[in-house]
N, C-alpha and C positions, 0 to 999 in steps of 0.2 A: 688590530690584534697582533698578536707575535710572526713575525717574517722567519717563518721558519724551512731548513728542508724536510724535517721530518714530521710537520706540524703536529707536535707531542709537544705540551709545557708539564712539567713536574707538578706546578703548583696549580692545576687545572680544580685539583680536590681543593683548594682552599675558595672554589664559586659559589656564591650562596646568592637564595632568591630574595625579592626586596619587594613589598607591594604601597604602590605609593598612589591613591588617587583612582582606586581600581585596579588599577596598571601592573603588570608582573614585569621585573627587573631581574637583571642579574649584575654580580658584583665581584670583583677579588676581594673576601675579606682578612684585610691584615689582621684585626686579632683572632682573626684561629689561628694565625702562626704559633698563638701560645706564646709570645714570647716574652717574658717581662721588660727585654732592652726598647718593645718597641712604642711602651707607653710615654717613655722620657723623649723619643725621640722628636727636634724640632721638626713645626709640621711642614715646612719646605723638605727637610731632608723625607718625612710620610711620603712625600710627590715622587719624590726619587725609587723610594723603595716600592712602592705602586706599580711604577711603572718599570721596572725591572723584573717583579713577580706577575705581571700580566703579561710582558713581552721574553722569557725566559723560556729560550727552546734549544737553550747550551750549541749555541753557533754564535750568534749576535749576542746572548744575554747566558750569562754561566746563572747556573745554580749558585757557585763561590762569590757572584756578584751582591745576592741577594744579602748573602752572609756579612759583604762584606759593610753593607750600609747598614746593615741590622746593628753592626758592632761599631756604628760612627762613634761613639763616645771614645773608642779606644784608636781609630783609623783617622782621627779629623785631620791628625798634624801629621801623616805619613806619605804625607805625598801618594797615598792609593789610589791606583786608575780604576775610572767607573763607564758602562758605558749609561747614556740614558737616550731615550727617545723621546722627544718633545710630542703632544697631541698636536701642536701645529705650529704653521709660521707664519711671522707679522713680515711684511713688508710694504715701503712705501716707494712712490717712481725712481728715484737716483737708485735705490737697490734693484728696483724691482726691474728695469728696462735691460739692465747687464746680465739678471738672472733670465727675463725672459729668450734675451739674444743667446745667453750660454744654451739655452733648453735647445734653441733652433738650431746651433751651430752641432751640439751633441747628437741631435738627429740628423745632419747631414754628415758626420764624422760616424756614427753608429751604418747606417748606409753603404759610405765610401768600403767601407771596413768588413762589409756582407752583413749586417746584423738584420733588425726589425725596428726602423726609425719611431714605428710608434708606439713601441716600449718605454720611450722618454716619453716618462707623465710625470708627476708631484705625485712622489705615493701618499705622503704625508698631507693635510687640506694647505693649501696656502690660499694666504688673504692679503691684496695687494692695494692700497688706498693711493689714489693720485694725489698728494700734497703737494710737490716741491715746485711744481713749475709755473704758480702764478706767481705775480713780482705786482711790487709797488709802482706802477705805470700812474697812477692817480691817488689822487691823495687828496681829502678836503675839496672833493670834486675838481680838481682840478688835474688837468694832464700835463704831466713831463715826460716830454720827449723821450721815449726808454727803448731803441730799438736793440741798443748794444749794452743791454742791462747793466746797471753796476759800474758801468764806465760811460755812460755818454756825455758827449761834452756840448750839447743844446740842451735846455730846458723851455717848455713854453709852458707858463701859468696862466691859468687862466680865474676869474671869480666865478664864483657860481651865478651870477646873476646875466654872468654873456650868454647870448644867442647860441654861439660857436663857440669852438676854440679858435681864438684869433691869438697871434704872436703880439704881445705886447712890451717883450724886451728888447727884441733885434732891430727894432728903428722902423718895424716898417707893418702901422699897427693895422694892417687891414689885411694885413697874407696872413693865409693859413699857414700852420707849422708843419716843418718837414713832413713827422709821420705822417701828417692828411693828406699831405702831395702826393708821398707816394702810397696810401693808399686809395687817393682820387676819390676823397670824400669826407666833408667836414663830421666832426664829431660832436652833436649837438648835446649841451649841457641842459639839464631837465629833471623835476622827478619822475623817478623811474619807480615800477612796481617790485619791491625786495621779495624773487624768484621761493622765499620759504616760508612767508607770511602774507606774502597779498596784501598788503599796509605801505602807501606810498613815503618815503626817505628821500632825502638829499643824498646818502650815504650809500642809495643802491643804483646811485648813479656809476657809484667809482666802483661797487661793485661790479658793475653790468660792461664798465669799461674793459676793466684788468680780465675781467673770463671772456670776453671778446677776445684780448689781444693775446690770453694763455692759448687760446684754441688755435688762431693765426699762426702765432710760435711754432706752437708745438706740434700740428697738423700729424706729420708724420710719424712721431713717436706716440701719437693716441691710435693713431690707425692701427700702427705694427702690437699694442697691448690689446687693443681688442682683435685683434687676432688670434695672439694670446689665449685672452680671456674666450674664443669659441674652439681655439685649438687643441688648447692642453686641457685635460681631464683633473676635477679636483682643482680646480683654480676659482677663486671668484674677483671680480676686479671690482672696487668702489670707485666710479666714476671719478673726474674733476669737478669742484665746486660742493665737495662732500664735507670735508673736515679734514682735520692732522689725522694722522697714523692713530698714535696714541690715542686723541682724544674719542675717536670713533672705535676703538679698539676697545675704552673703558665703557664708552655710552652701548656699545651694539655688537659688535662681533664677541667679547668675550663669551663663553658659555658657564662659568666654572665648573661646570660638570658636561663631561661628553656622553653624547650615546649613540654607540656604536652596534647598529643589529641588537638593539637593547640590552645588550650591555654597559654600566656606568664605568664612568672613572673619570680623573682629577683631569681638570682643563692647565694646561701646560703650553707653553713656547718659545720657542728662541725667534728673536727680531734681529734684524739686522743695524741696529741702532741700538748706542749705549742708553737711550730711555726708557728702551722695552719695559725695563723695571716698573715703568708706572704700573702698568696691571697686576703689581703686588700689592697695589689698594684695593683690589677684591678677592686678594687672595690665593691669586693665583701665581705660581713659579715663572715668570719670565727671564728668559737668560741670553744675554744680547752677545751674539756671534758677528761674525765676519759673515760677508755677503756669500762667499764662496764654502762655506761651512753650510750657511743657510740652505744651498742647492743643495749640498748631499743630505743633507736633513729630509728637503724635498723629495727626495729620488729615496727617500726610505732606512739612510742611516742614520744610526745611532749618535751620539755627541760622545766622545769620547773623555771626560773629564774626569780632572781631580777632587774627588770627595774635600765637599769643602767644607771650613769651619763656617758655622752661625754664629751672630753677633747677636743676642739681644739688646732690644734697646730700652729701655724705664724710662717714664716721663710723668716727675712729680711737679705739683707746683700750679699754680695757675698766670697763664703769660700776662704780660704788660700790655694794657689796654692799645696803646698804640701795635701793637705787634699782629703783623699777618700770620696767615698760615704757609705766605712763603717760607717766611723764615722759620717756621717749624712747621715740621708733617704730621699731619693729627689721622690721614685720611686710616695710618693701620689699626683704627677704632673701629673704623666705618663699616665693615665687611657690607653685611648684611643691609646696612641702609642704605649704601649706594646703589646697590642691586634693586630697592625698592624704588628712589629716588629715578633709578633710567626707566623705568617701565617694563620691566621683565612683568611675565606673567607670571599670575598667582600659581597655576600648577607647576612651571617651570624652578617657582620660587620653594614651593613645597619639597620638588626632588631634590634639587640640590640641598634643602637642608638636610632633608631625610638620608641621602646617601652619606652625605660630611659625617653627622650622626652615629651613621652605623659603621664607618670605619675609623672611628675617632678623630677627625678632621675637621668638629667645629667645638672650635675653642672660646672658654667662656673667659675673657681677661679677669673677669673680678674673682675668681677662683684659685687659689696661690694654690690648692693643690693641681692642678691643671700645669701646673706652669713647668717646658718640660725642660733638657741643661744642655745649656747654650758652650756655647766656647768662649764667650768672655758676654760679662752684663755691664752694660753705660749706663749709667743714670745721668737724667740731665733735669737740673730743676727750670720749670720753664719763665719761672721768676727771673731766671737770667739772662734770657732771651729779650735783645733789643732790635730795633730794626736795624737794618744794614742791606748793603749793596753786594757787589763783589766786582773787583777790577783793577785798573786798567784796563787788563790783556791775557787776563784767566780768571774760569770760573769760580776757583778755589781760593782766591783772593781775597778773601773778606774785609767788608771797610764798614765799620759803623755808620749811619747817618751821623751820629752826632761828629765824625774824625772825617765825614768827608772834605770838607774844607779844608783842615791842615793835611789831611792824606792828601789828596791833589796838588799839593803847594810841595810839599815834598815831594812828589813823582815828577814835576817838572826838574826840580833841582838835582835827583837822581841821576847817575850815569846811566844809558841805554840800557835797559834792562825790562824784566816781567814787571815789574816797579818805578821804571825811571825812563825818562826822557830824555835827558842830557840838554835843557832849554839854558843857556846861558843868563846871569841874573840881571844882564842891562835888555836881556829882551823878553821879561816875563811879563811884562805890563804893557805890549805891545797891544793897541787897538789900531782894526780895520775898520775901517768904513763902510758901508755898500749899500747901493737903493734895490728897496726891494718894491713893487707894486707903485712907483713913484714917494714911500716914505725909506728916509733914512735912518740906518740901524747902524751896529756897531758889535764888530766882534771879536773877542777876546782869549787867550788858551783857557780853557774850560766851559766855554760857551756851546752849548744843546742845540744841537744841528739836526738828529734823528732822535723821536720820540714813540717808541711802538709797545703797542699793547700787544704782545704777538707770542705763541707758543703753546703748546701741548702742556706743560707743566704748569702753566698756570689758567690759563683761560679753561680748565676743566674744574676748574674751583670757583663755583659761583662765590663764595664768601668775598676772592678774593676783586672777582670782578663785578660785582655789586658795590663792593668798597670802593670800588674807582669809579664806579656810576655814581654815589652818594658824594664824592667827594667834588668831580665834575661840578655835580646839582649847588653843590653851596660855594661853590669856587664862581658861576657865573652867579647867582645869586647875589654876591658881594662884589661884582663887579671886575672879575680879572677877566686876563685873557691870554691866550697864548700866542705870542709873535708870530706871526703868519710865514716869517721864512725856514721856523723850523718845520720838520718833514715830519707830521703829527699823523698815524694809524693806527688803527684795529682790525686785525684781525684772525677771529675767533676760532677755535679749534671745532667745532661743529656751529647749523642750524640752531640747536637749542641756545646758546647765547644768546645768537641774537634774539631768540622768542623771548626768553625772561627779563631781555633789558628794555623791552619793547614795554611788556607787560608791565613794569613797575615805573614807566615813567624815566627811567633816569635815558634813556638813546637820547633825545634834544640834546640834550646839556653836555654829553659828550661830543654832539658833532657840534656844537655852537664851539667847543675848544678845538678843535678840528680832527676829533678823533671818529672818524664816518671808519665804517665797515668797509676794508677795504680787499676784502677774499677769504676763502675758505681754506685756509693753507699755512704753510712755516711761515712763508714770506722774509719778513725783516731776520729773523728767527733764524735761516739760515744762508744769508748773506742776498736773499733777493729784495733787496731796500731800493733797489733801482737809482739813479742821478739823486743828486742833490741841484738845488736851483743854480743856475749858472753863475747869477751873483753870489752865492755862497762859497761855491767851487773857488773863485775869483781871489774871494777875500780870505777864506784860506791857506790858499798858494802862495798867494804875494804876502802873508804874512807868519808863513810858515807855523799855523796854528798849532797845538793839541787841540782839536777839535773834539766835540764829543758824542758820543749814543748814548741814550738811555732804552732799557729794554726790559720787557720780562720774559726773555729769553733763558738761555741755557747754557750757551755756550756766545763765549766772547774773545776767542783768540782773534792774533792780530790780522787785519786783512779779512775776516771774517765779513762783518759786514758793512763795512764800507772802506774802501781805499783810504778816503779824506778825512773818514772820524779815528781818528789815533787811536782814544782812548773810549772804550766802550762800557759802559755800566750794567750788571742786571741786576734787578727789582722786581716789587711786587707790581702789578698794575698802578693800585694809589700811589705809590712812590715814583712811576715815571712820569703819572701829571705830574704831580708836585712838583719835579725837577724842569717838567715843562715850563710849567706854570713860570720858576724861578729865571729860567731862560738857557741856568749854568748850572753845574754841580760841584763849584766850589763857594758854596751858600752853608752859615750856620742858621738851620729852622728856627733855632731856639730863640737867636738872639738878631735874627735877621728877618725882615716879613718879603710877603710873596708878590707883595702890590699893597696898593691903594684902595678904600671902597670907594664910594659916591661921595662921599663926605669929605675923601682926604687924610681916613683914617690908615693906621697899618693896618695889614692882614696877615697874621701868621698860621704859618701852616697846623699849629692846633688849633684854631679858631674854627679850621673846616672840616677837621679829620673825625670822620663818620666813629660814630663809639659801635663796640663789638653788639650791642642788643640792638642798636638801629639795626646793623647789616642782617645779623640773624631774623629779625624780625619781617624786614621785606626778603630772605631765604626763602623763609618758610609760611610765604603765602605765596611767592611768584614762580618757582621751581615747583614744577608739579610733572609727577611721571607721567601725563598726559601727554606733554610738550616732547618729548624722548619718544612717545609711541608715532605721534603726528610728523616727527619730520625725518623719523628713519623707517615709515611705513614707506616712504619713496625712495629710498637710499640707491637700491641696488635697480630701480626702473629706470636709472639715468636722467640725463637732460635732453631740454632737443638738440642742442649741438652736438653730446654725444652722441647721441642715437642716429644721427643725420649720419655719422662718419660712415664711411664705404670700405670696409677691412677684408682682403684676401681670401678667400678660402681653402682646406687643404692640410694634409698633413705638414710638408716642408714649407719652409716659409720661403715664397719667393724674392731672392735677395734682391734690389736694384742699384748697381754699380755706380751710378751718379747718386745716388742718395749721400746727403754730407751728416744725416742724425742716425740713419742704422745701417753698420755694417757685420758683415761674419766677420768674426774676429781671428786673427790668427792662431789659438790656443792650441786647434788639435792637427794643423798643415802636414807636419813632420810624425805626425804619432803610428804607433804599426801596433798591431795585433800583440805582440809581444815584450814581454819586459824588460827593458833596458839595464844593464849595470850601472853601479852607482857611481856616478861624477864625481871626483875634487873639483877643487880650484886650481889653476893654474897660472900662474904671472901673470895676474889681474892687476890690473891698474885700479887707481880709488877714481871713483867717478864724483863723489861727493863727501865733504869733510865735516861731520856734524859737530853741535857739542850739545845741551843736554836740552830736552824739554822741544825737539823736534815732532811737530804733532802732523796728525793726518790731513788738517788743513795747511800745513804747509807743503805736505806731499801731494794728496791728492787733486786735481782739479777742480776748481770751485769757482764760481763765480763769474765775474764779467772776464772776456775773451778781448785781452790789452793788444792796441791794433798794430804794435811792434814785435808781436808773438810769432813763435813759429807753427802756432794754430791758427792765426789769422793768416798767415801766408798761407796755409795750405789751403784755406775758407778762401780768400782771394785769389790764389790759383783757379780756382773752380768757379770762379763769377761770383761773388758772395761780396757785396756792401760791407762795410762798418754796419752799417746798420740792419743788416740780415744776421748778424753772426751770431746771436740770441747768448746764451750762457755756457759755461762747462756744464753744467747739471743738464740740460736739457739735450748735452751732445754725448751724453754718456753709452750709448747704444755705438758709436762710432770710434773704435780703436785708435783709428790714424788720429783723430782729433784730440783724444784723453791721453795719446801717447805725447802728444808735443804738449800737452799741457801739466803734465807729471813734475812736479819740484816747480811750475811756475807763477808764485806765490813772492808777490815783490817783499815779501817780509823775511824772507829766504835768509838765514846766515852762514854761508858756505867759508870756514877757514881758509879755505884758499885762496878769498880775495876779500880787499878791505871793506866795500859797502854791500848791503843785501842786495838781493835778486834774484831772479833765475841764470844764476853765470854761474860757469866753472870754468879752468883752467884743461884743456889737451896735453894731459902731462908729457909726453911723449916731446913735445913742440914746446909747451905751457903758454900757448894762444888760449887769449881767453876768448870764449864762447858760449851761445846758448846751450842749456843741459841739454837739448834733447839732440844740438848738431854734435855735438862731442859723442853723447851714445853713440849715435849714428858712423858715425865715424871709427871708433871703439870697434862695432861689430865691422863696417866694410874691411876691414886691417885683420879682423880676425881675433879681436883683444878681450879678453873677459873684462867684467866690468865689478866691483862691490862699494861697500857703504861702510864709511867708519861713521861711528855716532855716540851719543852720550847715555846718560839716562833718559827712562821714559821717552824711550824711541816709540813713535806712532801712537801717543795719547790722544783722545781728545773724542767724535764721532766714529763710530766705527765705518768704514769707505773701503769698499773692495779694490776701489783703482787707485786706492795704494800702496793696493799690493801688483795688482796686475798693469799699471802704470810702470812699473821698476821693473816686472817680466817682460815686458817689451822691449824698454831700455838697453833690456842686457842682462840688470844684475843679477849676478850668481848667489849672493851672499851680502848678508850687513852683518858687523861688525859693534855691537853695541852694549854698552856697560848695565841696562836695563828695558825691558819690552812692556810697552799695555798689552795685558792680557789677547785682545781681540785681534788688533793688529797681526802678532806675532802668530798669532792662529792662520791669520790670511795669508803669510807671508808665506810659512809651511804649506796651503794651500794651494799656495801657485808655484812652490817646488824650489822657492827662493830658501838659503839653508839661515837660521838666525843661531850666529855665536855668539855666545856671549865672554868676555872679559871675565877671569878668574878675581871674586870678591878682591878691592879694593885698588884693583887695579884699571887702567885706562889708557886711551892713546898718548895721552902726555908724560904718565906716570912710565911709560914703555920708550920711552924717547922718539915715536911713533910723531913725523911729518905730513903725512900722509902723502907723501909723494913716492913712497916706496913701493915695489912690487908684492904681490902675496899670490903664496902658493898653501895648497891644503891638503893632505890626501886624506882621502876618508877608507876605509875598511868596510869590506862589503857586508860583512857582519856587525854594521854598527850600530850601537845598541841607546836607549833612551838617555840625555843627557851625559854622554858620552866626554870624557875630555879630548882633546884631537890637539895636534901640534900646527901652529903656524908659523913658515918660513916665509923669513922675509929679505926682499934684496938688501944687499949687505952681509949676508951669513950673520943676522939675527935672529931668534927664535922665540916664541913664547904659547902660553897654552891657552885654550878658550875652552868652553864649555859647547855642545853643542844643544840648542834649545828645542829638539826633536820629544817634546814632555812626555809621549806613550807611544806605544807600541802601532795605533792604528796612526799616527800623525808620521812614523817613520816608513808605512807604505804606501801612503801621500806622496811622501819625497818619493821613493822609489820610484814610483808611478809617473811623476812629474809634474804633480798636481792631484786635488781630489776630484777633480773633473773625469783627468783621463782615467782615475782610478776606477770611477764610475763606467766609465764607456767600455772600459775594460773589461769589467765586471758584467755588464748586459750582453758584452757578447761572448763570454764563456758560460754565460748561465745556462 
């Protein structure tokens, strides 16, 4: 309810009672406002206004707020600040292990400082799902060597029919492979019992392998969350082995209605992931923040945003039988039958209509007087909808199936680029060689290396992953097969998948193509695809492939998920067999088949493509809300590995100095009781020289930890193997670690020198060097440090330690001609200031080297997007914007963060 000091809300009189099921309710009802503006209003904007007239005690929420959403139709395009308060927050581990270490370090900085340590709670509920940290270690039951994830340079494959895992590539077939050595014990290949059906698989072999070695990993970042999870108040943790974020977020945590001491209201949240949105398939407002947004959300603030416009969107037409629901979104039909579909209960299902109902909040689509005014309406007829991919090396990239063949053929002959390769045209037709499993193969640029069924976005869509079960069934049926050296997985965003692929028959056929279940997590998804085979590895290097991914993933920038796969594809599940199946993804389906049958016939890929009434029909006899009640009745009772962990007890968390995965962070070392005046810039040096389309995977730490790093040196300072040094995501709880790994994305394009990487120039000297020695160095001298950049600076996932990766660093400031939304949220979060370039201008357009000095002075009274003057050596000048959007994001900055704002804040309370 409203955080208020004089807990009086104005709109207290608009509560009225609700009886649903026996049961007495209470409610804010918005039409007693009386107000005609608030029938038109769209029903996301309802959630805003909801939660503004329930939380409204004119401290955190004005009365003039309420007015001000009331009158969206005339405020959409005015840039008006709002505040709002989310019912909750989603996070997954890569967010959640940094929010939980800020919670521990906030309480020993609240401490230091004289306060009450354990005032730091989540006022708001947060929910925190372990997705991120299992990896592809196994695949098609077989194990690859993966101690140094994403980068290891052993592979040991093994068939399912060995005993052991025996090395059968390195000459010497009767030793076991490294990881067995060192962990002094063969790893026997077998059917295993699949831990959420009791129904023995080949596929819960690779299952049973990969959550072994996530627990081994991960050890000490499960201990310090369940800590966490018995520490902090209002927290709940979904163990490991559960499902994605998202997809357990759709299946089981949503509520769309809260109750609060019985009182209703609209289920709401910001995630710390630009996916969050999926939970607007039931309906619900999700608004995907910055990690460090997310905490003060946590701790009981409000979001400070701008009143946004609504886009409807129209969808006439009936699609192209070949066409998934990837490529169009049908789910904002579904409200109410996907809520039947998870196994909500009946009287659960009753309030929630009955409250929607009574505050105007359940909309009938076939009612055009219903329909309420948007800010602009698309229509898309779905007759025009074809399948398609998207790629190379962005999501937004759209490539028809039918143009994938000549788009490939053109992306090689392209100059480097989001599109191009720059492959010279006497070396396009380069084939390598390579024996895989004693047969030999042959590989080509465009040839399918990773092949993953993997993601929240889509493995929540039975239609779509029943169509790759059906398609699987008549793919082996007619006799294909998928090359056994590509890296073939699944896996699904919760238990329930795998229950309904069980139940209808189609599991065999997928793992006969070698798609076994291989975790309950992002995995490939988000760059945990683990080695490729060493012969693979091999054949790429020496022949300087575009090697390729196919995925039904999300996001595909470069270096994302795999080093060696150049160009990365996403698809619908049926669309990454198929591309399996083909070997390559410069193949026309049409006019090209996918193999041979028994007979020596072609087989083309409509020969197998399941029709939309097959899929529906095994839908809606194998997807049954029973399967949703049966496997998230265990959800939150954990596993026995988790349950076995042995976690701390204790308000403070006690830190341990050799730990190399969780340390206090240095956020609040320097911080005092009192408010500091506001900083310039001062003859800062440029520590990095952008140009446009710089994303958070190129900033923030991701992925395998390159053993020429100056993360792996600090890992190997401290006795740490190559093969100890596990992932950036899994080291995220460890500053020192995420600090040298900050910019080190070998995709890197830094102006200031000719090939990518983690290098920059010490302008001062202009040695070149790793980013994070140069920081380094920057601060011993005493030297501030900024960012010039392009547009669409920090696109991509939202990653807090890309923001707090660069506050380490140094930088005071980026310099950039446009921001993603979230990023630039974070950025202001951790007290970093984002200027932005006066429209139509830029570093080039400025005669701007970026070797020159810069200096800024700010005004202590400086006020929301502010223009400010920057001086630059040479006695040059010119103006930026500063991108401080509202008034609570400019006492962030002041503060030096919304962290310290926070701790601040507790202890003057």
């Amino acid at each position: 309810m409203a955080d208020s000091t004089t807990g009086t809300n104005a709109f207290d009189k608009l509560k009225k009672p609700l009886s649903v099921g026996g049961e007495e309710w209470q409610y804010y009802s918005l039409p007693a406002l009386a107000d005609k503006r608030y029938g038109k209003l769209p029903y996301s904007i309802r959630v805003l206004l909801e939660s503004a007239v329930r939380n409204c005690d004119d401290f955190y929420v004005y009365q003039s707020d309420v007015e001000k959403i009331l009158d969206w139709e005339v405020n959409q395009s005015r840039s008006v600040e709002i505040p709002f308060k989310p019912s909750r927050v989603i996070l997954q581990d890569f967010t959640g292990v940094p929010a939980v270490v800020d919670f521990a370090a906030m309480r020993d900085a609240v401490q230091r400082l004289g306060g009450d340590p354990e005032k730091i709670n989540p006022v708001c509920p947060a929910d925190l799902v372990i997705d991120h940290s299992i990896q592809v270690d196994v695949s098609r039951s077989n194990l690859v060597n993966s101690p140094n994830p994403g980068g290891g340079q052993k592979s040991c494959q093994r068939s399912k029919t060995g005993a052991a895992l025996k090395v059968k590539s390195q000459g010497q077939p009767n030793a076991p492979c490294d990881l067995c050595q060192v962990q002094g014990r063969d790893l026997p290949i077998s059917d295993k019992v699949c831990p959420f059906h009791g129904a023995k698989t080949p596929g819960a072999d690779a299952l049973e392998k990969n959550q072994m070695l996530e627990f081994e990993r991960n050890k000490e970042r499960f201990v310090f969350l369940k800590w966490g999870a018995n520490a902090l108040k209002n927290m709940l943790i979904v163990p490991p082995g559960s499902g994605i974020v998202h997809q357990v977020n759709l299946e089981y945590l949503a509520r769309v209605v809260f109750n609060d001491k019985g009182v209703l209201y609209p289920d709401s949240l910001v995630g710390t992931d630009s996916h969050t949105t999926m939970i607007n398939g039931l309906g619900i407002v999700g608004w995907g923040v910055g990690g460090i947004e997310a905490e003060a959300v946590m701790l009981g603030q409000s979001i400070s945003m701008v009143l946004p416009e609504v886009v409807g969107y129209k969808l006439t037409g009936e699609p192209n039988p070949l066409t998934t629901s990837t490529d169009i979104v049908l789910t904002i039909t579904k409200h109410m039958l996907c809520i039947l579909y998870t196994g909500r209960d009946d009287g659960k299902i009753a309030l929630i209509e009955a409250y929607l109902k009574a505050n105007q909040m359940f909309r009938n689509f076939r009612d055009a007087s219903e329909d309420p005014i948007f800010s602009q309406i698309i229509e898309l007829d779905l007759t025009s909808v074809t399948p398609c991919c998207s790629g190379p090396k962005r999501p937004h990239d759209k490539v028809t199936v039918a143009d994938m063949r000549t788009d490939f053929r053109d992306c090689l002959n392209n100059k480097p680029s989001f599109k191009g390769f720059g492959i010279p045209e006497d070396k396009q037709s380069i084939t390598v060689p390579l024996v895989f499993d004693g047969q030999e193969y042959t590989l080509n640029h465009g040839s399918v290396v990773i092949a993953a069924i993997t993601s929240c976005t889509n493995t929540s869509n039975p239609s779509v992953m029943l169509g790759a079960g059906l398609l699987a069934k008549k793919a082996v049926e007619a006799g294909l097969s998928v090359k056994p050296y590509i890296k073939t997985s699944l896996s699904p965003g919760s238990g329930v998948v795998t229950y309904y692929l069980r139940e209808s028959g189609v599991t065999e056929y997928l793992e006969k193509l070698g798609f076994d279940i291989v975790g309950y997590g992002c995995m490939t998804c988000i760059g945990n695809s683990g080695p490729l085979p060493e012969p693979v590895s091999e054949a790429i290097e020496k022949g300087d492939l575009v090697a390729c991914g196919i995925l039904s993933g999300n996001r595909n920038f470069e270096g994302r998920i795999h080093p060696l796969t150049r160009a990365n594809y996403l698809a619908s599940p049926p669309l990454v067999i198929a591309y399996a199946l083909a070997g390559r993804v410069n193949i026309d389906f049409e006019t090209e088949p996918l193999g041979t049958d028994g007979e020596g016939k072609p087989v083309y890929l409509r020969d197998i493509w399941p029709t939309r009434d097959e899929i529906h029909t095994v839908e809606n006899k194998f997807v049954i809300p029973s399967m949703f009640n049966e496997v998230y009745a265990r959800i939150e009772k954990g596993n026995e590995r988790w349950n076995k962990l042995d976690a701390p007890e204790g308000i403070l968390y006690p830190w341990d100095t050799k730990s190399t995965y969780i340390q206090s962070p240095p956020f609040f070392e320097t911080m005092t009781r009192e408010l500091p005046k506001i900083q310039g810039i001062k003859d800062a040096y440029v520590l990095l020289n952008f140009g446009d389309s710089v994303t958070t995977d190129h900033i923030s730490p991701a992925g395998s930890i390159a053993r020429n790093s100056p993360a792996a040196r600090y890992l190997a300072n401290r006795g740490l193997t190559p093969r100890e040094f596990n992932s950036y995501g899994s080291r995220r709880g460890n500053d020192a670690v995420m600090a040298r790994g900050t910019f080190a994305n070998i995709r890197l394009v830094n102006k200031f020198l000719s090939k990518p990487g983690a290098r920059t120039l010490y302008l001062p000297t202009e040695e070149e060097m790793d980013i994070f020695d140069a920081a380094e160095r920057y601060k011993k001298e005493g030297k501030q440090v900024v960012i010039l950049a392009g547009k669409e600076y920090g696109s991509g996932s939202s990653r807090d330690w890309a923001a707090k990766g660069p506050w380490i660093l140094g930088v005071k400031a980026v310099i950039a001609e446009s921001y993603e939304r979230i990023h630039r949220s974070n950025l202001v979060g951790m007290g970093i200031i984002p200027f932005q370039y006066l429209d139509g201008q830029n570093a080039t357009s400025l005669g701007l080297s970026g070797k020159e000095t810069i200096t800024v002075d700010l005004p202590q009274n400086l006020q929301p997007g502010q223009t400010v003057e920057v001086k630059v050596s040479g006695d040059k000048t010119f103006q930026v914007k500063t991108r401080f959007d509202t008034e609570v994001e400019l006492v962030y900055f002041r503060n030096g963060g919304i962290l310290n704002y926070m701790v601040r804040k507790i202890l003057n309370a």
